[in-house]
TIVEXLUM-907695 format. One record per residue (C-alpha): x, z, y; residue in three letters. Coordinates in pm, whole numbers, padded with zeros to 5 digits. Each point is the difference from the previous one (the first is absolute). Example, Ala and Ser with C-alpha at 12.3 -4.5 7.8 and 13.67 -1.06 7.14 Angstrom:
# residues 2
     c1     c3     c2   r
  01230  00780 -00450 ALA
  00137 -00066  00344 SER
//
This chain:
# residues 94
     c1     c3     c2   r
  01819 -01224  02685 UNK
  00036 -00315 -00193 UNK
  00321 -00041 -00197 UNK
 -00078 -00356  00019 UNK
 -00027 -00064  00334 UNK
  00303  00295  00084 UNK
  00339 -00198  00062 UNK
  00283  00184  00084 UNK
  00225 -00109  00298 UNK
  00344 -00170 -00170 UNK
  00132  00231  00333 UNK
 -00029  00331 -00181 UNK
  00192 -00192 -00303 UNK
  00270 -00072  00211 UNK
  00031  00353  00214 UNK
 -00003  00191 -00355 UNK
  00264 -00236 -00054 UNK
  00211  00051  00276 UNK
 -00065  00381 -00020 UNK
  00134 -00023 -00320 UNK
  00324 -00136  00078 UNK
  00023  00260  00299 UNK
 -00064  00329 -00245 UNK
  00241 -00148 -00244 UNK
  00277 -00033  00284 UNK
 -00028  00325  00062 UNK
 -00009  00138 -00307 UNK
  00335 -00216 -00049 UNK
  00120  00136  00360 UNK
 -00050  00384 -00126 UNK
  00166 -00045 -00360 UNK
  00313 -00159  00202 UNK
  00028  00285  00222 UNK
 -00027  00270 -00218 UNK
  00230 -00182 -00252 UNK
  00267 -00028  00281 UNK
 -00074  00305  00162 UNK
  00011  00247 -00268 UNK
  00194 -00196 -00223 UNK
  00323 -00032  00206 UNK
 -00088  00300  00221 UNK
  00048  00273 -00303 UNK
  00390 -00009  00031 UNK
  00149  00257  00206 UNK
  00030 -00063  00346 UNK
  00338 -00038 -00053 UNK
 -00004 -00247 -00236 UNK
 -00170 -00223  00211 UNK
  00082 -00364  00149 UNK
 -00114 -00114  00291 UNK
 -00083 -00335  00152 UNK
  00022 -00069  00371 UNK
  00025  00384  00074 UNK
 -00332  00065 -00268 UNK
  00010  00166 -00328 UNK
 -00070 -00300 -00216 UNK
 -00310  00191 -00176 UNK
 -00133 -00005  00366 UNK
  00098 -00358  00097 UNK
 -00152 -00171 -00332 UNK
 -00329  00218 -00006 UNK
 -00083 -00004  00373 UNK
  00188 -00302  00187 UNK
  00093 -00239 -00278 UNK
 -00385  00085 -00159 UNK
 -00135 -00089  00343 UNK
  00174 -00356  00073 UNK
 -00062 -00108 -00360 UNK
 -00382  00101  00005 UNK
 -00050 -00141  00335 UNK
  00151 -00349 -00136 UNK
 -00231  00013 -00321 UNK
 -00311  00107  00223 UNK
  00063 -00338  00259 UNK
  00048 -00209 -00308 UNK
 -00297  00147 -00144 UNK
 -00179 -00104  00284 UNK
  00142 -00290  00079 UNK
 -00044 -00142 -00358 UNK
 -00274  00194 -00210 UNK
 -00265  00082  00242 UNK
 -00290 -00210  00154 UNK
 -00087 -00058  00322 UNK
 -00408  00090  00020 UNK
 -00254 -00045  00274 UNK
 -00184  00315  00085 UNK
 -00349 -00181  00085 UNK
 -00263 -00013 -00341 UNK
 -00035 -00371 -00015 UNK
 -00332  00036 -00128 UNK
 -00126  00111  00363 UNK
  00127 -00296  00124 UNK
 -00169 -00270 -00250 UNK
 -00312  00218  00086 UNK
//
């Protein structure tokens, strides 16, 4: 094939991108939850304090993790991703 005549569609530059974004939420997502769950879970049961009836290991890694990523994945969206048509818009100049 041609190199010349080979132009990539600026949609694959956009969903590598995006996917980007999404792999490096989660990665942030997993280092929050082990931070919170094995850093504040290690005490003796005992020892623990609890927030609204939840060991607060268990509400900062699991509930807490999963309102603040769901915020930062609608602002993601809402703010850093592009809204692209599905159709190849060389089919329709054709």
């Amino acid at each position: 094939m041609d190199e010349k005549r080979f132009k990539e569609d600026p949609r694959f530059r956009i969903a590598n991108r995006e996917a980007l974004f999404g792999i490096g939420l989660a990665i942030l997502n997993f280092i929050w939850w082990f931070a919170f769950a094995y850093g504040l879970g290690r005490k003796d049961p005992e020892e623990y304090t609890y927030i609204f009836g939840f060991p607060a290991w268990f509400f900062y890694s699991c509930i807490g993790g999963f309102v603040l990523f769901s915020l930062l994945v609608i602002v993601m969206v809402k703010f850093y991703f592009t809204e692209v048509p599905f159709e190849d818009r060389r089919e329709e100049s054709e």
